[in-house]
C-alpha positions as CSV (number, residue, x, y, z in Angstrom):
1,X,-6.7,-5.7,13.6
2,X,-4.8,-2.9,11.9
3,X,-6.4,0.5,12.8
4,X,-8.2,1.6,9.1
5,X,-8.1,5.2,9.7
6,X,-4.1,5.4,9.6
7,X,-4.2,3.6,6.2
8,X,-3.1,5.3,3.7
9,X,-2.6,5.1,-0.4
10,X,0.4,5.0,-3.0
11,X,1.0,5.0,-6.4
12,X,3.9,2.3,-7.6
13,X,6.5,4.1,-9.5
14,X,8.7,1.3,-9.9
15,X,9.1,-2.1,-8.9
16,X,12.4,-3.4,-9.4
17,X,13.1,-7.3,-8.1
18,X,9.6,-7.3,-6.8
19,X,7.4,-9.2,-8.9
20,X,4.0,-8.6,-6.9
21,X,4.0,-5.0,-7.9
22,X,2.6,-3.5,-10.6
23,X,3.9,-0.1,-11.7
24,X,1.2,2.7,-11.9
25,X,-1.1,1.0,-9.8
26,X,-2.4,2.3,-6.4
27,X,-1.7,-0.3,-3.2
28,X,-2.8,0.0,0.1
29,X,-0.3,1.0,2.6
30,X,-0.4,0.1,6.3
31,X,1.0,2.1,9.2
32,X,4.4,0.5,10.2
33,X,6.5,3.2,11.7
34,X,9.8,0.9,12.8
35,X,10.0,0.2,8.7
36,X,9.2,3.8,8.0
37,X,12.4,4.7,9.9
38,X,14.4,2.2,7.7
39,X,13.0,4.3,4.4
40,X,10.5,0.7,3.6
41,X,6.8,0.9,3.5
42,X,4.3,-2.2,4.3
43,X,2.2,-2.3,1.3
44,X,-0.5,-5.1,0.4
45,X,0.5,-6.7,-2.5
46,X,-0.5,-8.4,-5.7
47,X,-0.2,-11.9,-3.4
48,X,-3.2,-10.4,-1.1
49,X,-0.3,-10.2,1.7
50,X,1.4,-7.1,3.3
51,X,5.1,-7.3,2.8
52,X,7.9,-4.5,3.2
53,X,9.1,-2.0,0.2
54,X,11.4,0.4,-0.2
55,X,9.4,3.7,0.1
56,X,11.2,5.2,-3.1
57,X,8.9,2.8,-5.2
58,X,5.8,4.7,-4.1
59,X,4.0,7.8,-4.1
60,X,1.5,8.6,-1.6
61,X,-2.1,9.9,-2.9
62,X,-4.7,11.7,-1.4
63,X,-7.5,10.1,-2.3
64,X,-11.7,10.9,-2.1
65,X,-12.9,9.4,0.9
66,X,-15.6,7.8,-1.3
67,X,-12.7,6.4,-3.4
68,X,-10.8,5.0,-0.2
69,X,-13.8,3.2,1.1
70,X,-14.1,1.2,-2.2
71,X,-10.8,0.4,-2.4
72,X,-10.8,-0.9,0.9
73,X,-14.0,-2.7,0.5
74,X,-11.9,-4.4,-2.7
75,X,-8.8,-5.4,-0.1
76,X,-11.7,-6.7,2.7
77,X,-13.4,-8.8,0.0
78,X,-10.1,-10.5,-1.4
79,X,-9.2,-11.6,2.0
């Protein structure tokens, strides 16, 4: 199981070729340093899967804690 507490949060600012993003909408973003290095990010998608995305379609968000524990109770429930 991935560790919760080095998840982290991004806007979409564009999401060219990649139909299972949606632009302005925040995703969940899981730590993968190997893709980090290759400038991708692994985000949970629209399909309910994490897949790999160029990091210059995202901006990352410091969110409430309160706000990060619902969206994460959203990603837990759809699984």
């Amino acid at each position: 199981m991935k560790n919760r507490s080095l998840t982290r949060f991004a806007i979409c600012l564009k999401n060219k070729g990649s139909e299972d993003l949606i632009v302005r909408k925040v995703y969940q973003v899981l730590p993968d340093e190997k893709a980090e290095k290759q400038g991708l990010l692994r985000v949970i998608d629209e399909s309910g899967e994490d897949y790999l995305y160029p990091a210059n379609y995202f901006f990352f968000v410091d969110l409430p804690q309160k706000v990060e524990r619902a969206l994460r109770q959203r990603a837990s429930a759809a699984v």
